[in-house]
Every structure is written in C-alpha cells, then in structure tokens.
GUMAR-632703 format. One record per residue (C-alpha): residue number from 1; residue in one letter; x, y, z. Coordinates in steps of 0.05 Angstrom, whole numbers, plus 5000, padded with zeros to 4 digits. Example, Ala and Ser with C-alpha at 12.3 -4.5 7.8 and 13.67 -1.06 7.14 Angstrom:
BEGIN
n/res/X/Y/Z
1/A/5246/4910/5156
2/S/5273/4979/5143
***
This chain:
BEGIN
n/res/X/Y/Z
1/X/5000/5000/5000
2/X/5027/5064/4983
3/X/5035/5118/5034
4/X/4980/5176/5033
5/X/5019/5240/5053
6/X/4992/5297/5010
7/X/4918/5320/5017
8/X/4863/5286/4993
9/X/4801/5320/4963
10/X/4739/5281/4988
11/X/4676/5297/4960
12/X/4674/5364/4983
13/X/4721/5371/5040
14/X/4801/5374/5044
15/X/4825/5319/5080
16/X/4904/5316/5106
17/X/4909/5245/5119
18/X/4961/5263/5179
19/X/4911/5303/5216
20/X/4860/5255/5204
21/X/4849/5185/5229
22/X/4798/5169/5177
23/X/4830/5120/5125
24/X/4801/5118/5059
25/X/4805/5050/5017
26/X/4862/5064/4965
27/X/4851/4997/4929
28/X/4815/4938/4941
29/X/4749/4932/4900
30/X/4761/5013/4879
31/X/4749/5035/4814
32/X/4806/5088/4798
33/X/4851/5122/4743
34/X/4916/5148/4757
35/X/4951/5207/4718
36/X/5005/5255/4732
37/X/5010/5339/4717
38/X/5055/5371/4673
39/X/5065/5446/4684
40/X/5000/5444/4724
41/X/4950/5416/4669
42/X/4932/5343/4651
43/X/4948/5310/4582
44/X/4887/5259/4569
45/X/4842/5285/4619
46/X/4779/5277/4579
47/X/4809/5207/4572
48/X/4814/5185/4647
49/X/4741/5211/4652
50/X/4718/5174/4607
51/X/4755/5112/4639
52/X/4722/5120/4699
53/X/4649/5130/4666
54/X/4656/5062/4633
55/X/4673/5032/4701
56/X/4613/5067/4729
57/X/4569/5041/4683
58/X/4602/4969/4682
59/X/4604/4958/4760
60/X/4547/5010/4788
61/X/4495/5015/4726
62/X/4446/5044/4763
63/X/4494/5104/4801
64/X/4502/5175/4755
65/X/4575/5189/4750
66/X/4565/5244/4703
67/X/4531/5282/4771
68/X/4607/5275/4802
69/X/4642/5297/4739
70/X/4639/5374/4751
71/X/4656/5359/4834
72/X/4710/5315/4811
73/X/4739/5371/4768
74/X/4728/5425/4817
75/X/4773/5372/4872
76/X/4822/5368/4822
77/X/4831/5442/4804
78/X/4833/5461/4879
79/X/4888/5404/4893
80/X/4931/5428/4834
81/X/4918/5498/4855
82/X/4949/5480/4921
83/X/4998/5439/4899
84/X/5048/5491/4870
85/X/5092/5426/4833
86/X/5080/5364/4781
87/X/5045/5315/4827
88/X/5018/5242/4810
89/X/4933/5245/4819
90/X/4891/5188/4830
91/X/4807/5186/4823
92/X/4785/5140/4861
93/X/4706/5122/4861
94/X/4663/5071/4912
95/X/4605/5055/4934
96/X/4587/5076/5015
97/X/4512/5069/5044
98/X/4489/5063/4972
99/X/4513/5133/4948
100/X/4572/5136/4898
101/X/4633/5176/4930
102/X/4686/5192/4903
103/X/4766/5218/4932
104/X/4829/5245/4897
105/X/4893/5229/4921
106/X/4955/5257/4917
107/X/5031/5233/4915
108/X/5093/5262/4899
109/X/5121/5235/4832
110/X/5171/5166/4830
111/X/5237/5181/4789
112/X/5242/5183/4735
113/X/5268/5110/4701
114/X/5321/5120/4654
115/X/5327/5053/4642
116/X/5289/4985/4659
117/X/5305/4909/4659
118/X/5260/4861/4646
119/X/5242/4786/4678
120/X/5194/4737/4658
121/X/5142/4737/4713
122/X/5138/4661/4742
123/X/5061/4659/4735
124/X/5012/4671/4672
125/X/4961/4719/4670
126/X/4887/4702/4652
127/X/4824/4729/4620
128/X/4785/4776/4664
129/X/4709/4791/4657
130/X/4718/4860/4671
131/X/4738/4896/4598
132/X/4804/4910/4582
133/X/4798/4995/4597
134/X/4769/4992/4663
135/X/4826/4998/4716
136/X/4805/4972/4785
137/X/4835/4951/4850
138/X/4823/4874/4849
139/X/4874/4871/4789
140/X/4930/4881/4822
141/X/4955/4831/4887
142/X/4982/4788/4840
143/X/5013/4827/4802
144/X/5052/4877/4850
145/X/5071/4806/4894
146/X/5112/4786/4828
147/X/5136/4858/4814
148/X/5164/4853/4893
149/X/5194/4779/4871
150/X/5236/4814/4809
151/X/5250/4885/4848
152/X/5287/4831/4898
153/X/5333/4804/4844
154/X/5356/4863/4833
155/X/5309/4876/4768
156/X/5262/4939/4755
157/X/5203/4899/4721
158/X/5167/4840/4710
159/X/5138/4815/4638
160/X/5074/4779/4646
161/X/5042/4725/4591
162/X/4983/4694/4589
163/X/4969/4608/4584
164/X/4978/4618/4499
165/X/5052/4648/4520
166/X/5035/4711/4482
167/X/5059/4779/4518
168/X/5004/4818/4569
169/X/5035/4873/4602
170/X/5087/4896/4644
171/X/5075/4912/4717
172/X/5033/4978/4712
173/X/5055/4989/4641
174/X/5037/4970/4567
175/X/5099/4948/4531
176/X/5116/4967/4454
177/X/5155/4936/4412
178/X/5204/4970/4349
179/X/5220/4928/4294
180/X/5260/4953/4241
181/X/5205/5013/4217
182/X/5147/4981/4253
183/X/5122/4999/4318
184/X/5077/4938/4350
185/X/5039/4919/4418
186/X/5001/4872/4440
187/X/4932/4865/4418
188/X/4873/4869/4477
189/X/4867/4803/4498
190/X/4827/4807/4563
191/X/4886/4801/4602
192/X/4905/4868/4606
193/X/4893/4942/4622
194/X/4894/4980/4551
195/X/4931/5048/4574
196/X/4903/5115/4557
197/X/4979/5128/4544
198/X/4981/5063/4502
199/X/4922/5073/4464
200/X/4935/5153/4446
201/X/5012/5129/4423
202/X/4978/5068/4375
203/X/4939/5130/4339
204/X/5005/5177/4332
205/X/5055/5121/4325
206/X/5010/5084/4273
207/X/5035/5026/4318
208/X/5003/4952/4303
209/X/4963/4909/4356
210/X/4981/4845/4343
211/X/4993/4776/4386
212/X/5056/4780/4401
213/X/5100/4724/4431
214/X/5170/4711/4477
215/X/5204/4703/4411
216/X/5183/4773/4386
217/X/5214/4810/4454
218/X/5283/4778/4439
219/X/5282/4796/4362
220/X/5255/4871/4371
221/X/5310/4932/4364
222/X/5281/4970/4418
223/X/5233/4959/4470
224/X/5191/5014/4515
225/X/5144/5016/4562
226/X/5089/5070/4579
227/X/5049/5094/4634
228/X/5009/5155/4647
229/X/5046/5173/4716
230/X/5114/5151/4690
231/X/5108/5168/4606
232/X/5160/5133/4571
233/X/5214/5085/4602
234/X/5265/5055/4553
235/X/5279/4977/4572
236/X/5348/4966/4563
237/X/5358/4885/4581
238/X/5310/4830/4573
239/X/5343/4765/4610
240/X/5405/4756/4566
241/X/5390/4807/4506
242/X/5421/4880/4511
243/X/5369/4935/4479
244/X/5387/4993/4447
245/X/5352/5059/4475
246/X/5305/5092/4431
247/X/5326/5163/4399
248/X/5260/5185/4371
249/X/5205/5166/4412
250/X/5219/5207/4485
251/X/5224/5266/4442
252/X/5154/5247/4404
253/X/5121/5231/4463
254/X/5142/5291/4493
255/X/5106/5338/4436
256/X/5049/5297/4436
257/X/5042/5305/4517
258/X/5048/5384/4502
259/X/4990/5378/4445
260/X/4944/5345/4492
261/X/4940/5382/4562
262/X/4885/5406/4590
***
C-alpha cells in the first residue's frame, strides 16, 4: 500500500490524511485512474474521465457518475491549485451506504526510470470479465507480489504472459515493441489494462496490435514501456539480450504530451 501524505480531496472537503484518522480504501474493490500533471494541466484528461464512466456504468449501472464529473473537476483544480509542483493524481470512486463517493489522492512523483530490465514473471496471467479499459483495484495483488519477487533480484520489472505464451503487460505498464520501421503491441486480449497512454501512442505512432510472443521481445531493436504517471521508460535488458535505447520516441512523446494538456 502506498503511503498517503499529501491532501486528499473528498467529495467536498480537504482531508490531510496526517491530521485525520479516517483511512480511505486506496485499492481493494476501487474503481480508479491514475495520471500525473505537467506544468500544472493534465494530458488525456477527457480520457481518464471517460475511463472512469465506463467503470461506472460496468460495475454500478444504476449510480450517475456524470453528477460527480463537475465535483470531481472542481477537487482536482483546487488540489493542483494547492499543489504549487507536478504531482501524481489518483480518482478514486466507491460505493458507501448506497451513494457513489468519490476521493482524489495525491503523491509526489517516483523518478524518473532512465532505464528498465525486464524478467519473465513466474506465473501467467488470465482472461478477466471485467473489459480491458476499466482499471480497478482487484487487478492488482498478484501482480505487484511478482513485481516485489523481480524488484528483489535486483530487476526493475516484470513481463507477464498469458496460458497461449503471448505477451500481456508489464507491471503497471503497456509494453511496445520496434522492429525495424514498425512499431507493434500487443493486441487486447482480456488480460490486460489497455493504457490511455498506450492507446493515444497506437493512433500517433500508427503502431500495430498484434499477438505478440517471447520470441518477438528477443528479436525487437528496441523495446519501451508506457504509463500515464511515469510516460516513457526505455527497457534496456530482457534476461540475456542488451536493447538499444530509443532516439525518437521520448522526444515524440514529449510533443504529443504538450498537444494534449488540458
């Protein structure tokens, strides 16, 4: 669990969660979307919105999420407007006494990874029920126990597969693949979270979804991962296979962040 040491906007009070004994569920059955600032405005925002809609109307049909939209975007302007710095955001929303709620919590950003090895994780992933762009809490025990198992060997990520051995995801990250002059990632599958970051870069990349196996990892040139709190992280080792860093994408990714703040 991570630790909670920046305010939290709850519903419509400020909540310091230092002053305050009241703990609010960070994970477990939560839906959320997570998403960090740049210069004090959002790139994707419309997109994390929507994110959470969809989960809204998947898990809590009958609850109206567009009714929290506007407070959600009020508790975010007041948290930035506080904030004075680049901060990492997360929307959480739950059910409590049959009314949706909803907090917003904040964290200071993780460094930045210049550079990230890979390891097979030892388990495969499988088909969930809940679709592919929903992110919620029950997702992710397993995975963050294996990313602990790798992060002890001395490794920054873990590569998960599902039963058909074809690549998933990494940890908290899609993964993309470069090719000689093609840019590939996996094709939805059910057994992954489809990005906002991921699925914005497919469009302006002109990547391909496709399945993609253990034997395409160790013939790609280059291999990234992406995140909406992290952005772009170049791996650079894959078990025994050195990776070259990539020259034009950071620099890409970076213009198309600046083009799509809000």
């Amino acid at each position: 669990m991570e630790k909670q040491d920046l305010p939290i906007f709850h519903k419509k009070k400020l909540i310091n969660p230092l002053k305050n004994t009241k703990k609010l569920p960070l994970f477990r059955d939560r839906l959320f979307t997570s998403f960090r600032s740049f210069e004090g405005r959002v790139p994707f925002l419309v997109d994390h919105l929507k994110r959470l809609a969809e989960g809204c109307s998947y898990f809590y049909p009958h609850e109206d999420f567009a009714g929290l939209e506007n407070k959600i975007l009020e508790g975010l302007e007041r948290l930035m407007a506080m904030a004075h710095r680049d901060l990492r955001y997360r929307i959480t929303l739950y059910l409590e006494a049959d009314e949706l709620e909803f907090f917003i919590s904040t964290y200071l950003l993780p460094e930045a990874l210049p550079r990230c090895e890979l390891i097979r994780a030892r388990t495969p992933r499988y088909p969930s029920s809940v679709p592919s762009n929903i992110k919620w809490g029950n997702n992710y025990a397993e995975i963050f126990h294996e990313l602990k198992w790798a992060q002890e060997q001395g490794l920054d990520e873990v590569i998960f597969f599902n039963q058909e051995g074809l690549i998933t995801e990494c940890s908290t990250s899609n993964i993309f693949l470069i090719k000689g002059d093609r840019i590939l990632t996996p094709k939805p599958n059910k057994c992954f979270l489809t990005g906002i970051l991921r699925n914005n870069l497919i469009n302006h990349l002109k990547a391909e979804e496709l399945d993609l196996s253990f034997e395409d990892l160790k013939e790609a040139d280059e291999v990234f991962l992406t995140n909406s709190v992290r952005g772009i992280v170049p791996v650079t080792k894959f078990e025994d296979k050195i990776l070259k860093k990539s020259s034009k994408i950071p620099e890409i990714y970076k213009k198309m962040i600046e083009a799509n703040c809000e």
